[in-house]
C-alpha positions, 0 to 999 in steps of 0.5 A: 655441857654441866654434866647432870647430877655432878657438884658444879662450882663455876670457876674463873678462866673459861674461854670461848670456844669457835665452835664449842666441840671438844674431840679428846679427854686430857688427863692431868694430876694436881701436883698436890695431895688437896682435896677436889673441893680445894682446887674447885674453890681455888678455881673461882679465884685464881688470877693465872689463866688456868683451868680444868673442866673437872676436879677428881679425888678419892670422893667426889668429881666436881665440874668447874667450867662448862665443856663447851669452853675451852680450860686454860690447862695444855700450854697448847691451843691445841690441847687447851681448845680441843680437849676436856681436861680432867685434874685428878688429885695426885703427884706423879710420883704416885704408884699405881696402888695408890692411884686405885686407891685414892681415886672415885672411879665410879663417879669418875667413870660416869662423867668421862661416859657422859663426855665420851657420849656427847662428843663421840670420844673413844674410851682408849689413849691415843698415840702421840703420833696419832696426835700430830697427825690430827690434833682432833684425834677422838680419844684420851691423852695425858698432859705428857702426851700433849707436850710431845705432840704440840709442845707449850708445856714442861709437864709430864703428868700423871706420871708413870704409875696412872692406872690407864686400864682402871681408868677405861674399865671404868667409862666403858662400864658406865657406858654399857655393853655396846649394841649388838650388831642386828641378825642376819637372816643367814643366822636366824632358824626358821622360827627365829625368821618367821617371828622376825617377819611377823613383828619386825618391830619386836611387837605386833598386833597378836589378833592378827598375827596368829602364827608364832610360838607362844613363848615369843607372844608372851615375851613380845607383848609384854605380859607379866610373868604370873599372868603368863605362867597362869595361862600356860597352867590353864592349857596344860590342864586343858590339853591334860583333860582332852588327853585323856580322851580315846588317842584316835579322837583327838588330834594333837597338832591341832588341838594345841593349834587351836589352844593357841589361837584361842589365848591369842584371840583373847589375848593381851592388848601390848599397850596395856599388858594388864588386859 
């Protein structure tokens, strides 16, 4: 995956993958302070079998390999075959100020959103126990981490200070709020209910489904808001003039009743809430 609208710089050291899935995201720091547009064109030439998927600093993100490629970036097969890895530029004696400063969150958070989505990746650290048990593990891990855990490396990056927290409230801002799990029936009110059975698709025909309230017809068809306060305005006026009428000649319930039917009978088409 060449995530869309981030700078991509193809680098050299990409490797085929056996089935080009990835199940985690690895995070490392650069052990300098270069820019991310320095490592990505150090990355085009480097002869040293080393990559990274993307290059991170206080600016800008920018994609070096394809995801769908394995990096040269865990000293394991299985870090560097099963994890997205990310360079942060940094040191790991860094603190943790200086990491939420000299970090682009935002960006950083939308493309690790984007990866979390394509590969089901969970925005949280796995353990190192989680990661001998299952190398899959759908998670994040350091560099430290995947040393623990399957060995091949020294490296102990990003350090202690790396801001884990700033890190995920970052993607799962980008990722939104989760969806909502659906009402049960137990927890709707008889109104709620019957809008439900009426238009279970969240819309219907309005001709043919007379019976709901209007402030659910105006919300469900669409309808703009002005074109929506202007017919409320006019039944107000309506049933203001019929009010004033002798209390034994009109019947309330049914006169809204009727009010309502007539807006609907002449109401809005849903696929163009203009008519």
């Amino acid at each position: 995956m060449i995530v869309p609208g981030v700078k991509y710089v193809p680098g050299r050291n990409d490797y085929s993958d056996r089935d080009g899935q990835k199940y985690g995201v690895a995070i490392h720091n650069t052990s300098n302070d270069a820019p991310a547009s320095g490592e990505a064109s150090y990355a085009t030439r480097r002869t040293d079998g080393v990559s990274a998927h993307f290059y991170v600093d206080d600016r800008e993100v920018i994609q070096s390999i394809d995801t769908k490629y394995r990096t040269g970036h865990a000293g394991s097969s299985a870090g560097n075959e099963n994890a997205v890895s990310v360079e942060i530029t940094g040191t790991n004696s860094k603190s943790r100020a200086w990491w939420i400063a000299n970090v682009a969150w935002d960006d950083l958070g939308r493309v690790l959103a984007a990866v979390c989505r394509a590969y089901d990746i969970e925005p949280r650290r796995a353990s190192v126990a989680e990661m001998k048990a299952n190398p899959k593990v759908r998670a994040f891990y350091s560099h430290d981490d995947m040393r623990r855990a399957w060995g091949g490396t020294t490296h102990t990056d990003p350090g202690g200070n790396f801001p884990w927290d700033y890190l995920f409230a970052s993607v799962k801002q980008a990722m939104g709020p989760a969806t909502p799990p659906p009402v049960q029936e137990d927890d709707m009110t008889p109104e709620e209910q019957r809008d439900a059975d009426i238009w279970p698709n969240g819309y219907g025909d309005a001709k043919t489904n007379p019976s709901i309230t209007l402030g659910t017809f105006v919300r469900n068809v669409g309808r703009d808001t002005e074109a929506a306060r202007k017919e409320l305005e006019e039944l107000r006026t309506q049933v203001a003039e019929l009010a004033s009428r002798p209390a034994a000649a009109v019947d309330y319930d049914q006169l809204a009743d009727a009010l309502l039917r007539r807006v609907i009978a002449g109401g809005a088409n849903p696929a163009n809430p203009t008519q």
